[in-house]
C-alpha positions in Angstrom: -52.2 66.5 126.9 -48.6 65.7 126.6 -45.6 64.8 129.3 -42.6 66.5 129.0 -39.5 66.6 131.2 -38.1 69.3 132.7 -35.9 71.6 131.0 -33.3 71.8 133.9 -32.9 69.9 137.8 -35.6 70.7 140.0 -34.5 71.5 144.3 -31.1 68.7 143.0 -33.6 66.0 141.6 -32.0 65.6 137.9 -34.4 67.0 134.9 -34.6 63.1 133.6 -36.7 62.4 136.4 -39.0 65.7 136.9 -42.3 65.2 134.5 -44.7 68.0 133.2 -48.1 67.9 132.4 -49.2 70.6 129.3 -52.0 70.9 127.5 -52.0 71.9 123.9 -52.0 75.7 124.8 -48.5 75.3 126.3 -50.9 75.4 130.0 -49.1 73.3 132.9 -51.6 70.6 134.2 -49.5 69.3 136.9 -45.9 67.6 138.1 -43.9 65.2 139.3 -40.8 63.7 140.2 -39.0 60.7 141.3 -36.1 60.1 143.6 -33.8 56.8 143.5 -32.8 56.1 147.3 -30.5 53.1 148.4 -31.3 52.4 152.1 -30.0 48.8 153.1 -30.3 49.8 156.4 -33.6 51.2 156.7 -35.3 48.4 154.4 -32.3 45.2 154.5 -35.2 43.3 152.6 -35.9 45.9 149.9 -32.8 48.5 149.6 -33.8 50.2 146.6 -36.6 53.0 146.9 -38.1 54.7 144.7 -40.1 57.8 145.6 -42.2 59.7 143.6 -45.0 62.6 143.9 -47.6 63.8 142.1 -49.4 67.4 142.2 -51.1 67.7 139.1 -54.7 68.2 137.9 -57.2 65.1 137.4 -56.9 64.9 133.8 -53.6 65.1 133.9 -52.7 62.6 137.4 -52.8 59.1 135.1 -50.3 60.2 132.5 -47.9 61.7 135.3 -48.3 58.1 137.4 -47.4 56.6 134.0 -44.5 58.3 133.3 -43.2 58.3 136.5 -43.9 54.3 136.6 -41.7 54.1 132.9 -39.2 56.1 135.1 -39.1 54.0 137.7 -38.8 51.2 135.6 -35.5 52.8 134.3 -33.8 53.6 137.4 -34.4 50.3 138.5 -32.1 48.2 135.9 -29.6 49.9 137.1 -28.8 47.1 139.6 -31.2 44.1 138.9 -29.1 42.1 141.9 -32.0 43.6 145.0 -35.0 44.1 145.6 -36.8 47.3 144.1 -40.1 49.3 144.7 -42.1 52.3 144.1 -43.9 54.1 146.3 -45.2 57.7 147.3 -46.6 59.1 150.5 -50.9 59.4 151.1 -52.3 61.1 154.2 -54.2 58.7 155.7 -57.1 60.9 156.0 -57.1 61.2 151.9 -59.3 58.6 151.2 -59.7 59.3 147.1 -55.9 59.2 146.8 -55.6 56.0 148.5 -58.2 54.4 146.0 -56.4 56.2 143.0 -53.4 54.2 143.9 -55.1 50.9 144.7 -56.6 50.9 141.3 -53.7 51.7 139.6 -52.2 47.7 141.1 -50.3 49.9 143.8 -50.4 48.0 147.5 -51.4 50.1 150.7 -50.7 48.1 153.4 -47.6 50.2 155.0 -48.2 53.2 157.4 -46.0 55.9 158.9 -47.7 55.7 162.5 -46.7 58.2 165.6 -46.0 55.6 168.4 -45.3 57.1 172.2 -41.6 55.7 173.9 -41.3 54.8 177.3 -38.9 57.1 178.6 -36.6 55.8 181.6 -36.7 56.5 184.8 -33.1 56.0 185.6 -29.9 58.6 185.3 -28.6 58.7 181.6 -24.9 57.2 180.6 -23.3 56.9 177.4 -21.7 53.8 176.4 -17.9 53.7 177.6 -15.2 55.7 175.5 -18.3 57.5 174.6 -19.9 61.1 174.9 -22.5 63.0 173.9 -22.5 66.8 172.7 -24.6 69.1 171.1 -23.8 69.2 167.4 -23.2 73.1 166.3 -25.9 74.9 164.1 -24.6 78.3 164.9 -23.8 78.9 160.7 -25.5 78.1 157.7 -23.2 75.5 156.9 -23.1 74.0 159.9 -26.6 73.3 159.3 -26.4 72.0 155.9 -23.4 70.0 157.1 -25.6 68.0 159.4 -28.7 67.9 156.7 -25.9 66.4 154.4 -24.4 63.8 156.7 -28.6 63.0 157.4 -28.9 62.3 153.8 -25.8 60.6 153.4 -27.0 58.1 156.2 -30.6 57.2 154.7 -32.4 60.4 156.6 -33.3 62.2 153.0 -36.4 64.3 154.6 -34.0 66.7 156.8 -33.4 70.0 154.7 -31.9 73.0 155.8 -35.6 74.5 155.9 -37.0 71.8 157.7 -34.2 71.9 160.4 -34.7 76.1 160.8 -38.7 75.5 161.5 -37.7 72.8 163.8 -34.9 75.2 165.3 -37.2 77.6 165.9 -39.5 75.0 168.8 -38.9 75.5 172.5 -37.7 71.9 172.9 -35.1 71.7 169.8 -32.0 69.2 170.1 -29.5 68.0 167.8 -26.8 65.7 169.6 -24.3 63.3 168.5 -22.6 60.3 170.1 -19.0 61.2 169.7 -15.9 58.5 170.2 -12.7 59.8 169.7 -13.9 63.6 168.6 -15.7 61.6 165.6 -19.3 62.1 165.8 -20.8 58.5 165.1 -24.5 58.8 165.4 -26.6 61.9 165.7 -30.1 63.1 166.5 -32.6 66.0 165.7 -35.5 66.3 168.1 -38.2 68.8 168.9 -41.1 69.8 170.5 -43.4 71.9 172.8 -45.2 72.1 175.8 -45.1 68.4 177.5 -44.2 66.5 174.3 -41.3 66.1 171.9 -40.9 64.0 169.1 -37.8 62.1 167.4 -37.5 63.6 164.0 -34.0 62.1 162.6 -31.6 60.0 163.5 -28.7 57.9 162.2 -26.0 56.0 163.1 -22.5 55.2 160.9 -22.7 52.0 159.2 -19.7 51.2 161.0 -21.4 51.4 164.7 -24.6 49.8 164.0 -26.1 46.8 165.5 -24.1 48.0 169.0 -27.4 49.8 170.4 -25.8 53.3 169.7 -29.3 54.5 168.6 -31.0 53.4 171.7 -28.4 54.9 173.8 -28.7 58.6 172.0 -32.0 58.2 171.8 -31.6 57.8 175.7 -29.6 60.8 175.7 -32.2 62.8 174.1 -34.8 61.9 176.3 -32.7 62.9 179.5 -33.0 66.5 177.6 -36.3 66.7 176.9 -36.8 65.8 180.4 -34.7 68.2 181.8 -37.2 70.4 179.8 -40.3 69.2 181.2 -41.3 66.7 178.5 -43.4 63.8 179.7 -44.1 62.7 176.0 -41.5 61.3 173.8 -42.9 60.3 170.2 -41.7 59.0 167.4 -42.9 58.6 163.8 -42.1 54.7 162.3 -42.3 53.1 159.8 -44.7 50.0 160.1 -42.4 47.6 158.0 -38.9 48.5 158.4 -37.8 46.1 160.4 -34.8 48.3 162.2 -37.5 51.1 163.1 -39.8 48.0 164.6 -37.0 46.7 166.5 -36.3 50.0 168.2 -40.0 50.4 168.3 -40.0 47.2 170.9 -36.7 48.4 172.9 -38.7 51.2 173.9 -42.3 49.2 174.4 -43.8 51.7 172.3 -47.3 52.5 171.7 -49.3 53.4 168.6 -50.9 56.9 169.0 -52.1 57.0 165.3 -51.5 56.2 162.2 -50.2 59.4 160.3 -49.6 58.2 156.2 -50.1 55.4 154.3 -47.4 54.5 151.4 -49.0 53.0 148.7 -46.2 50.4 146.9 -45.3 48.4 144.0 -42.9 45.9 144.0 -40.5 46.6 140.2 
């Protein structure tokens, strides 16, 4: 068996960090890839982030988490001043992958859990000098505008496929809190029948820490309602400490626990 990289990028992740699995026949065994992320905001006490997947054959899963772990290695020298980990995403139901990672010295303490918010009873208003709009998907780039400006705020998981599928449910949203015809945090939500779930949301570095996300979030609950929603969920991440705080403003409650991210500090 032998690990090669690919010969060119792979969906915009560089070929440096895309591995292959062959045998000696030239026969693919499996992948994988890993993606540097920066998020200060999400995780202040761990900013770099480095995600990786694996979809390979047995034989072949230990030399890909090797390779991937060299990788990671790599990417993280490039700035030795914060804190740096690896991780990946398990289902919580896969019980083997769980243990795969736990032998391989990979912690799996932190969960992606879908928690129920307390929607308000009273009337909606923004924040003064404030409004909120719906944020145009009418064109292709419109939507890959707002997938980028996701990304470029610490929301990676929002591609322009993801956001058609989500288009496509009765209770879709995307608003933005907009203060002098600048949009300076936005929102994608969707749903059916009584519930609706938070999918994405972010907020300009600039505006943070001034409850702006608790306010469109607010906003997008008045929606759903006007919909018929009596179920707003989100999905949160059990040790960013941002996502617990907002957790709290909205006395959430845990309706189960969805992934489990095994981890390695680097």
């Amino acid at each position: 068996m032998e690990i090669r990289n690919a010969a060119a990028p792979m969906n915009g992740i560089p070929a440096e960090n895309v591995f292959i699995a062959v045998d000696e026949l030239g026969a693919q065994h499996g992948t994988g890839y890993i993606v540097y992320q920066f998020q200060p905001h999400l995780y202040p006490d761990c900013p770099m982030n480095l995600y990786f997947s694996i979809n390979s054959k047995p034989d072949a899963r230990y030399m890909l988490f090797g390779a991937l772990v060299a990788r990671a290695r790599v990417l993280r020298e490039s700035n030795r001043e914060v804190r740096a980990r690896l991780y990946t995403g398990v289902s919580i139901d896969d019980e083997a992958g769980q243990e795969f990672y736990r032998h391989n010295g990979m912690d799996c303490q932190e969960t992606e859990n879908l928690m129920r918010l307390q929607m308000p009873a009273v009337d909606y208003l923004p924040p003064a000098d404030c409004q909120v709009m719906s944020v145009p998907l009418r064109t292709v780039e419109e939507q890959q505008a707002l997938c980028a400006r996701m990304a470029a705020f610490d929301v990676p998981w929002l591609d322009p496929g993801y956001l058609s599928q989500l288009q496509r449910m009765p209770h879709f949203a995307a608003l933005a809190m907009v203060q002098n015809n600048v949009a300076i945090a936005e929102l994608v939500m969707a749903g059916s029948g009584p519930s609706c779930e938070l999918v994405a949301l972010y907020v300009h570095p600039d505006y943070r820490g001034r409850g702006m996300a608790k306010s469109l979030i607010r906003a997008g609950m008045a929606v759903a309602q006007q919909q018929g929603v009596s179920t707003f969920c989100a999905r949160l991440i059990s040790r960013s400490l941002p996502q617990r705080a907002l957790a709290n403003a909205f006395s959430a409650q845990d309706i189960q626990v969805m992934n489990v991210f095994p981890e390695k500090y680097l």
